[in-house]
DOFINU-780378 format. One record per residue: x, y, z of N, C-alpha, C, O in turn. Coordinates in steps of 0.02 Angstrom, whole numbers, plus 50000, padded with zeros to 5 digits. Atoms other than C-alpha are relative to their C-alpha. Layout:
XYZXYZXYZXYZ
...
END
This chain:
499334997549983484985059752335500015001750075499555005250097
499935000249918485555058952534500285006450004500305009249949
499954993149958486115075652628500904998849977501225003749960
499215001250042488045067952565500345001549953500955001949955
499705000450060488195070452391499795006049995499395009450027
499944992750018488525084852302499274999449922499204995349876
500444997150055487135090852181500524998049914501124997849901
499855004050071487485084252004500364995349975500534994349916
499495004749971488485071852057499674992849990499184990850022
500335008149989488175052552005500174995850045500774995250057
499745005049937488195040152145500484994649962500484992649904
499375003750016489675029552146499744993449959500014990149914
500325009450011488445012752128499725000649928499694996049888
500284999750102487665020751941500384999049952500214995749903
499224999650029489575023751874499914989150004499764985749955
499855007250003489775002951940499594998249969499784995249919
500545002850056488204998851859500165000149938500304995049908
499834999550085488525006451679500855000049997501185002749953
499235004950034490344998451689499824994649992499764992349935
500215006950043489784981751708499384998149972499134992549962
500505002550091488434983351577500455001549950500384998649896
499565001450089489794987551445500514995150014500724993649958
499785004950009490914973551504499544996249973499614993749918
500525005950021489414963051496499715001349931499494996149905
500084998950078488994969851319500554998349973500574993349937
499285003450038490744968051266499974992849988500014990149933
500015008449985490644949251332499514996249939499604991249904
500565004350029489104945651246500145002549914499794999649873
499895000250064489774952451072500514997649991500614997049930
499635004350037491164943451065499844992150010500184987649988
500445009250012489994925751098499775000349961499784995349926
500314998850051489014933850982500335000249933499974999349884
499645000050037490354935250869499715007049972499635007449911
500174992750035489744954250839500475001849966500995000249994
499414996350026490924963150718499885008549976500315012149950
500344995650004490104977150699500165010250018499995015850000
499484993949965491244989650800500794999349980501164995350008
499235000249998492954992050744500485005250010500485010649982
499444996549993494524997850818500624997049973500604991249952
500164993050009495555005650782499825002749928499804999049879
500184998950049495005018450655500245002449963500755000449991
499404997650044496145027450507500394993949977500304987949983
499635005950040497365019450413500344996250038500524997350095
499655003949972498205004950432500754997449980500844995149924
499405000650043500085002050414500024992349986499874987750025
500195004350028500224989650287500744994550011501204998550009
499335005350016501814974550288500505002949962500315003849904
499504998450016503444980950245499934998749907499995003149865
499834999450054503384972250085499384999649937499514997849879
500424999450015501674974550029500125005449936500425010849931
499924996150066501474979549851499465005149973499005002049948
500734996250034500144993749789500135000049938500634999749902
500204998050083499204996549634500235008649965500305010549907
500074992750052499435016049614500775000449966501334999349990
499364999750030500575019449465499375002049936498755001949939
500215000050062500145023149289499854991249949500294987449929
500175005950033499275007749200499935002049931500055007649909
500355001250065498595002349025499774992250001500114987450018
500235006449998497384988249002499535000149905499135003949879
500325003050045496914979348839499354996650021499214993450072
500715004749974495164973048826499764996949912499904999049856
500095005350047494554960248709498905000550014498725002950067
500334997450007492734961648680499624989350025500024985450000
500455005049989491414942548749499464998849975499264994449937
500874998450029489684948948726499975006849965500265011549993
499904994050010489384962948614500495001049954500884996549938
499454995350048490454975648491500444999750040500334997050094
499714997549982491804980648533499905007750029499525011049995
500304995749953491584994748647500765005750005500775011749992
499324998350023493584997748652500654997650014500814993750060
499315007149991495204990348643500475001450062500694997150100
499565000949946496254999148762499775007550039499505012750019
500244995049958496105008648925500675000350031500974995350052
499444997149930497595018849030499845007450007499565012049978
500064995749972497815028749141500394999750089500884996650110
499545002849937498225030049323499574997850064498984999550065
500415006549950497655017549491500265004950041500735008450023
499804998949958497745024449654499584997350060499024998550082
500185004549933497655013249797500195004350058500745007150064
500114995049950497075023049959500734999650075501005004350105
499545000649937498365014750102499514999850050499775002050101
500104999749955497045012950210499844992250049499884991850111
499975007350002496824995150232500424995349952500184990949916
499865002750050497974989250141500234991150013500524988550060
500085008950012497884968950086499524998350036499534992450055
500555001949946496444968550191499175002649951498694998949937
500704997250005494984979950124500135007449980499995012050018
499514993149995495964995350027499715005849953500085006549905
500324994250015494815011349962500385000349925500985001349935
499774997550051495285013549768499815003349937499285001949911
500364993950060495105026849622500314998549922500904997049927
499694998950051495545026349442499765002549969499165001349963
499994998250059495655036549305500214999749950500795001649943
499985004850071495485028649124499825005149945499305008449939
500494999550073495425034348953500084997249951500624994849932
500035005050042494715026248820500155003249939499835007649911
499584997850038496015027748698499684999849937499695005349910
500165002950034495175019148559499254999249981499094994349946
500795000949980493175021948580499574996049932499604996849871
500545001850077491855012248470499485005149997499625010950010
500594995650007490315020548449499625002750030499355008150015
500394996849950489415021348606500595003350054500335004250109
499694997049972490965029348687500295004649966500805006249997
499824994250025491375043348570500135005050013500625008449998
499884993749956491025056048669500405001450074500435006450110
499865001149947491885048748801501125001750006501594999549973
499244995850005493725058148846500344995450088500954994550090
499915002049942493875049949034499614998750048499135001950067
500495003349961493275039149147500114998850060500484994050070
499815004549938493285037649334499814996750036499204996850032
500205007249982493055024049422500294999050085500874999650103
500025000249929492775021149617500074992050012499954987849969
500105007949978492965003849716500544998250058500845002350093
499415002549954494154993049822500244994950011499934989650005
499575008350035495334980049813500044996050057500424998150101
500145004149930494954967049948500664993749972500594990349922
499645004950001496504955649959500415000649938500925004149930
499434999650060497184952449790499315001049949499415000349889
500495000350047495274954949718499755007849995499605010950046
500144992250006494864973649640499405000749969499194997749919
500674998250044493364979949594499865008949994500015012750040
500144993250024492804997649505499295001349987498924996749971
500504999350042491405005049456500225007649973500605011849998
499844992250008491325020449351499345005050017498785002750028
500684995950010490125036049358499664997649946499874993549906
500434999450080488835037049225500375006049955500605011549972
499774994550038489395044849074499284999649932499554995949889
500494999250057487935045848939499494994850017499294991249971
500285004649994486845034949046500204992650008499864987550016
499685008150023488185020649026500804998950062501295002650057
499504998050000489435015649144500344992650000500084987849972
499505005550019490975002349166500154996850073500374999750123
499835003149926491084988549303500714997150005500844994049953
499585005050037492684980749312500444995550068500584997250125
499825006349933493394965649418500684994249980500674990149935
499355001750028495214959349415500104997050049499744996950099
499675002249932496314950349520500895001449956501104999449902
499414999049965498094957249567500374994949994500144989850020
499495006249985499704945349539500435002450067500235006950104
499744996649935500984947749681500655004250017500915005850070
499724993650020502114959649598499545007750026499775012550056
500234994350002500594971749593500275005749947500355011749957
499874999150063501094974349416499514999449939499405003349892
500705002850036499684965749332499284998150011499084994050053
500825004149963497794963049341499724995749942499894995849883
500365006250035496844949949268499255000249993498994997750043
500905000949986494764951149231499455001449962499525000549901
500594998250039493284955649166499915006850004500265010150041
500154994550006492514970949123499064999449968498944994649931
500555000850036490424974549071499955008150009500265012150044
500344993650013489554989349026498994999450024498544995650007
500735000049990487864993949099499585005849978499915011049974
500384993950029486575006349035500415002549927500904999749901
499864998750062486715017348874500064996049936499924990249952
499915004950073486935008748701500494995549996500534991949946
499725005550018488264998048742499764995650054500034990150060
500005006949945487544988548891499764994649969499464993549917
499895007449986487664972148923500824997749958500914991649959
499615002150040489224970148822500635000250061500735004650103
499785001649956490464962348915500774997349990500734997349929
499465000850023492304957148891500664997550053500504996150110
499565001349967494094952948961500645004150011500825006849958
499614992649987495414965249022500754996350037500754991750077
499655003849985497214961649043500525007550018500525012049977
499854991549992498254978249127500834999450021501044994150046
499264998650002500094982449139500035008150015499855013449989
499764992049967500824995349260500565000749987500944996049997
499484998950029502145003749190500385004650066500145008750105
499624995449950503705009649299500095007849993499945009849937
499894995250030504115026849305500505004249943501115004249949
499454996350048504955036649169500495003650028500435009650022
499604995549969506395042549261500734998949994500874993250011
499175003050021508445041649217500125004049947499815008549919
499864995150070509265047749085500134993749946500424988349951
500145003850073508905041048906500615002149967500945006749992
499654998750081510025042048745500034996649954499984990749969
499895003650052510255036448576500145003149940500185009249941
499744994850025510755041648435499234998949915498894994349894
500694999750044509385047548292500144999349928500685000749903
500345005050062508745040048131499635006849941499165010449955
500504999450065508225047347948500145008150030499645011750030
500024993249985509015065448021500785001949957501224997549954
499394999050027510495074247924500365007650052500925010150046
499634994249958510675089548063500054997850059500405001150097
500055002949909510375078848236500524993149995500324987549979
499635006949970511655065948270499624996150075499624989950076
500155003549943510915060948441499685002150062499785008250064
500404997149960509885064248591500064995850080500034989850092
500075004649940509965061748782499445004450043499405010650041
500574998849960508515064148894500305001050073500834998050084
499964999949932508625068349076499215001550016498925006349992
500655000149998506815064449145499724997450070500014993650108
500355000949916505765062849305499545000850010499325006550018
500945001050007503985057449311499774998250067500004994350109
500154997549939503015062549439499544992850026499184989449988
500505007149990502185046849552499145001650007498644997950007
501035000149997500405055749570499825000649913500165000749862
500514999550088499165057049408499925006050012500085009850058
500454992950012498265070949345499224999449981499074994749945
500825000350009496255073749334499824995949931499274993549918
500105005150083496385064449153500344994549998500374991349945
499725004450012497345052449201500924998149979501314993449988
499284999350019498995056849135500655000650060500365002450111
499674996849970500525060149236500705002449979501104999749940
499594994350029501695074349224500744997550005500944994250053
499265000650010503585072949168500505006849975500535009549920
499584996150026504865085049179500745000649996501014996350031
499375002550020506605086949127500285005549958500085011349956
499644995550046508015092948989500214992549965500184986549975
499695004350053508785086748851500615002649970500655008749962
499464997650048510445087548753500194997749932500234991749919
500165001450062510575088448582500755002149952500945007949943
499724999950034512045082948467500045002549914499784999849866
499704998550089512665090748294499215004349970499135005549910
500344994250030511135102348276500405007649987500865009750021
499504993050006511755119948204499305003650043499405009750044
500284993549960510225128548315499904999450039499685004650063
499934997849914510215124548486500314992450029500134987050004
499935007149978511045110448591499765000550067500234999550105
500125002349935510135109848753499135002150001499005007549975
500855000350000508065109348771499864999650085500234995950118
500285001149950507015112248944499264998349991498905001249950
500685004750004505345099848982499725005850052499935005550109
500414997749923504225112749093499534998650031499064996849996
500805002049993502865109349192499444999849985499085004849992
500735001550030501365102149122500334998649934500014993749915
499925003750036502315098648962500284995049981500574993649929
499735008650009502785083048967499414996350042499094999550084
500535003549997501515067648997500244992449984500414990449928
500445006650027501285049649012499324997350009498904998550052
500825004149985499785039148989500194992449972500454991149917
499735007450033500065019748976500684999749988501155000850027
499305001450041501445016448869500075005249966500535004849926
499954992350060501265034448776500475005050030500395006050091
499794995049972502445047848800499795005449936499715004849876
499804993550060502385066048731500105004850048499695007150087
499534994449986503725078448785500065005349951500165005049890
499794992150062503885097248718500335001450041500185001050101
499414998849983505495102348745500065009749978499885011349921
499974992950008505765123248750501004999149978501454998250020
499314998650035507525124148639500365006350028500015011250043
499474995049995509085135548680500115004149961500435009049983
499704997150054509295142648509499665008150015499165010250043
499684993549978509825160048512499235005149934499075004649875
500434995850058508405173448448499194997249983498685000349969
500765000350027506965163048412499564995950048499804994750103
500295003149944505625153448501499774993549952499344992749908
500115007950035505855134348454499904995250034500294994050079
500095006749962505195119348514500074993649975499744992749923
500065003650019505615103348496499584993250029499624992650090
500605004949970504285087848528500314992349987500634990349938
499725007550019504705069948544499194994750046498954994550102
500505004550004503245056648519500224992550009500654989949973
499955006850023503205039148556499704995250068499164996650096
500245006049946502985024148694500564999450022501085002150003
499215002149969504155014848828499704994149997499244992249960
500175007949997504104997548885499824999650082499925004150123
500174999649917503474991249062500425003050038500245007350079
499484997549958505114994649131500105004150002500385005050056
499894994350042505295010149057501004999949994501365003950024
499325001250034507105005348989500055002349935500495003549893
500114997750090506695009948839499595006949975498995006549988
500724998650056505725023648729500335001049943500925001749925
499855000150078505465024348560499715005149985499135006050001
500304994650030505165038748484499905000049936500354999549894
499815001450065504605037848341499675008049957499335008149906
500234993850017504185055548306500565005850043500535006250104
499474993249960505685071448356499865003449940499935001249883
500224999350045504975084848279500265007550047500375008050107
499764992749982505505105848281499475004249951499275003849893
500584997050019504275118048284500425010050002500525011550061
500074994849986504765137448265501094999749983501524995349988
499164999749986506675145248242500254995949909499934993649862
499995002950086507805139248081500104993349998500334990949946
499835005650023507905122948110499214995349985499164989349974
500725004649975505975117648123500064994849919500184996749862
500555001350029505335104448040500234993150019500674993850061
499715006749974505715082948070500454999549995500785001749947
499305000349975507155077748157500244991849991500814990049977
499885007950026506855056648133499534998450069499085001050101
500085004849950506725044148255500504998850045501055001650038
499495001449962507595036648397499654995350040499044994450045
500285003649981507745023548500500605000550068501194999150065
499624995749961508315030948668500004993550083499584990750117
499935007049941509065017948808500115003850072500405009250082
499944995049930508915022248996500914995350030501054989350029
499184999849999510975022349043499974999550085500494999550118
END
């Protein structure tokens, strides 16, 4: 250092040096075709009309190698946004509705991975030593997946199969119809609004009211939080009744359809108060 420069001070010519060594590194990784470094980092905004997976699913599985293991899995997908159609971080939570033998003990399953392009892949944790790989491909709705599924470890590995999944829209609008095999309920309309995240099991929450024709003990019901639920195609709503004096609930069981245009209930049922006990069926249209 000359009698010029200031004490801790880098000479101007070290600064020029270590610039053009990282041009000249730069240079030489992109001859090299390095990829190795990427900018930028965080998410990436995805094409206007780019479709994601997260929603509430259900997937049938058909059984290749092996027992049956189980027939159907839902629950809910959630695709990260961080790459999306490129390389996109994803989670699901499944349960196996239907378990054979080596999944008995099994209440929910989650499942890590990421959907590169239109191709998804999962794996799950271990659950009893055993877990679930599974590998689909995406149509371009982002409605349906298409694929395989195997089991590794525990008593069902190696058993291996085909998986076919349907994301159902949300439950949201108002339903009505009028009810079946009841002599005090003439009819039922729903007002309903299902929430777009899941819940730790998979389910996600629906809440709402209802109004209720030609009962003599209450005509108007509130859905509160946390009771109401879909999973797949399943609904089950408990409805907290109006009726004067007592504490009655009424419950309505059943499924929708992809669109959710539809549910069927095939279970309205009163619990508590003077009117409890089955109310019928219904088959309740979104208006």
């Amino acid at each position: 250092m000359n009698d010029t420069q200031e004490a801790g001070k880098i000479p101007p010519s070290t600064i020029w040096s270590w610039g053009s060594a990282l041009v000249l590194f730069a240079m030489l990784a992109t001859l090299l075709g390095c990829t190795t470094i990427r900018y930028p980092a965080g998410p990436v905004t995805p094409p206007p009309s780019y479709k994601f997976l997260t929603g509430n699913w259900e997937f049938t599985a058909a059984p290749t190698v092996g027992a049956t293991q189980f027939g159907l899995l839902a629950g809910f997908i959630d695709e990260q946004s961080v790459d999306a159609g490129v390389d996109d971080p994803t989670t699901a939570l499944l349960q196996v509705e239907d378990p054979g033998t080596c999944f008995l003990g099994t209440s929910v399953v989650p499942l890590l991975g990421d959907l590169k392009g239109t191709e998804l892949g999962l794996t799950s944790f271990s659950d009893v030593s055993q877990f679930i790989t599974i590998n689909a491909t995406k149509d371009a709705t982002a409605t349906h997946l298409t694929g395989t599924y195997a089991v590794g470890g525990g008593c069902a590995s190696g058993s291996q199969g085909t998986l076919s999944g349907i994301k159902y829209a949300p439950l949201s609008g108002s339903y009505s119809g009028s009810v079946s095999g009841s002599n005090s309920t003439s009819a039922i309309a729903l007002a309903l609004n299902q929430s777009l995240q899941g819940n730790g099991d998979g389910t996600s929450n629906v809440t709402g009211s209802a109004t209720i024709t030609g009962n003599a003990c209450f005509s108007t019901a509130t859905l509160s939080p946390g009771d109401g639920s879909v999973l797949g195609s399943k609904v089950n709503l408990l409805f907290d009744t109006n009726e004067t004096g007592a504490a009655s609930q009424m419950m309505v069981l059943g499924t929708f359809d992809a669109a959710a245009d539809l549910i069927t209930a095939t279970s309205i049922t009163v619990t508590g108060g003077a009117c409890s006990g089955a109310l019928g069926t219904a088959n309740l249209q979104l208006q």
